[in-house]
N, C-alpha and C positions, 0 to 999 in steps of 0.2 A: 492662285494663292491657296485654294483647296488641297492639291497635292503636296505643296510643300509643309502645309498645315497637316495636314495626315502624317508625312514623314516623320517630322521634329516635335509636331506641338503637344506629344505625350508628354504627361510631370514624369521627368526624371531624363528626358530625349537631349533636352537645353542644355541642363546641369549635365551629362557627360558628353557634350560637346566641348563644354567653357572647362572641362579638368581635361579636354585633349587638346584644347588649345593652349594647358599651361604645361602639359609635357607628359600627363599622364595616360601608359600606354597597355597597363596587366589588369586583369580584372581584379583582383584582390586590395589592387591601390584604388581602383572606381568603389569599389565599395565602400574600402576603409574610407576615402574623404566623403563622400556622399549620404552613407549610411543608410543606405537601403539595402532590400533583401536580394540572394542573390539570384531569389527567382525573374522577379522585377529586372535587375538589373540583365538579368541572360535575356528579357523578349528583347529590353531597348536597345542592347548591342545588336542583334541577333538582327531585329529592323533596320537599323541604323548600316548595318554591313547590306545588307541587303539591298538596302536603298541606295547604294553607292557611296555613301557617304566616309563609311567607316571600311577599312578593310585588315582581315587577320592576316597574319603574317608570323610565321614560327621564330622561335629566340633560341632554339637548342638543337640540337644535331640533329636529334631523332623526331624532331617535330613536333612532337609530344605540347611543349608549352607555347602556346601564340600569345603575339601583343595586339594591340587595334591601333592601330593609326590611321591619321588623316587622309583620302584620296584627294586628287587636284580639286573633285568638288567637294569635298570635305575642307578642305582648306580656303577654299570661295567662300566658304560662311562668317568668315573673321568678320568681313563688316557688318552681319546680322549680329554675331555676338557683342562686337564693341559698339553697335546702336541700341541695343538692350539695354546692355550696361549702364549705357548715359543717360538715356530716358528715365532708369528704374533709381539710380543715382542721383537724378534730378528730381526726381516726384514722388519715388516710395521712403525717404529716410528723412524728411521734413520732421520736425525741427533741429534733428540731428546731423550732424555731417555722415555723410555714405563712407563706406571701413577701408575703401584705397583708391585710388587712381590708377590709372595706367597708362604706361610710358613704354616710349619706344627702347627696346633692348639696343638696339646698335649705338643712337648718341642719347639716349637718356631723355631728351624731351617728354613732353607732355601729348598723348594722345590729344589732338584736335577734335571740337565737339563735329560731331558729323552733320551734314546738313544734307539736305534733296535740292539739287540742283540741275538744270535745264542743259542740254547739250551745249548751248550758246556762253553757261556759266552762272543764268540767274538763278535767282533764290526763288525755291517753290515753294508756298504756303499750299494750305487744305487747299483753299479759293480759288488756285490754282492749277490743280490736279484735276486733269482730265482722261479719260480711260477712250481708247478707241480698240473696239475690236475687231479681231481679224476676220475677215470671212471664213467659213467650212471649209474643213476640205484641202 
């Protein structure tokens, strides 16, 4: 959890993970929705490419301008983002309703709340959760 925590868990890592999981690809557009500066925003790419997550990729002939998109593990993070989501949806906007939902693009549904569950299929509580580690080596 340390590593992945190291990777992401910079303020501002999250947030342009969730504007590349909504389509956004140019640093100029990371800025503008985000609002941060663009030194900030050059280490978090800059990590975030590094770390595999992100990777650049040229939009013009000469090379000159690159977008960031998602790699396959970049794209394995969707269920971290949409269990943030929920979580922060469900507990940070009390007594308020949270500012959208989210749905599945292809038939419109309602994202399902996400749950931790057991290979077998059951429902894992805290009480539940048990860590076994590997040996060295």
């Amino acid at each position: 959890m340390a590593r992945s925590i190291d990777l992401i868990g910079e303020w501002g890592s999250l947030m342009i993970l969730r504007e590349a999981f909504g389509g956004t690809t140019r640093f100029d557009d990371f800025q503008k929705q985000l609002g941060i500066s663009r030194n900030l925003l050059s280490t978090r790419l800059k990590k975030l490419v590094d770390g595999g997550i992100l990777q650049r990729q040229p939009i013009s002939a000469d090379g000159r301008r690159q977008e960031y998109v998602l790699t396959p593990m970049g794209e394995d993070f969707v269920t971290v983002i949409v269990a943030l989501r929920q979580w922060g949806d469900r507990w940070l906007f009390a007594p308020n309703p949270h500012p959208a939902d989210m749905y599945d693009a292809v038939d419109g549904s309602k994202i399902a709340r996400l749950e931790a569950r057991s290979e077998k299929g059951r429902l894992i509580g805290r009480e539940d959760l048990q860590l076994r580690r590997h040996p060295p080596g």
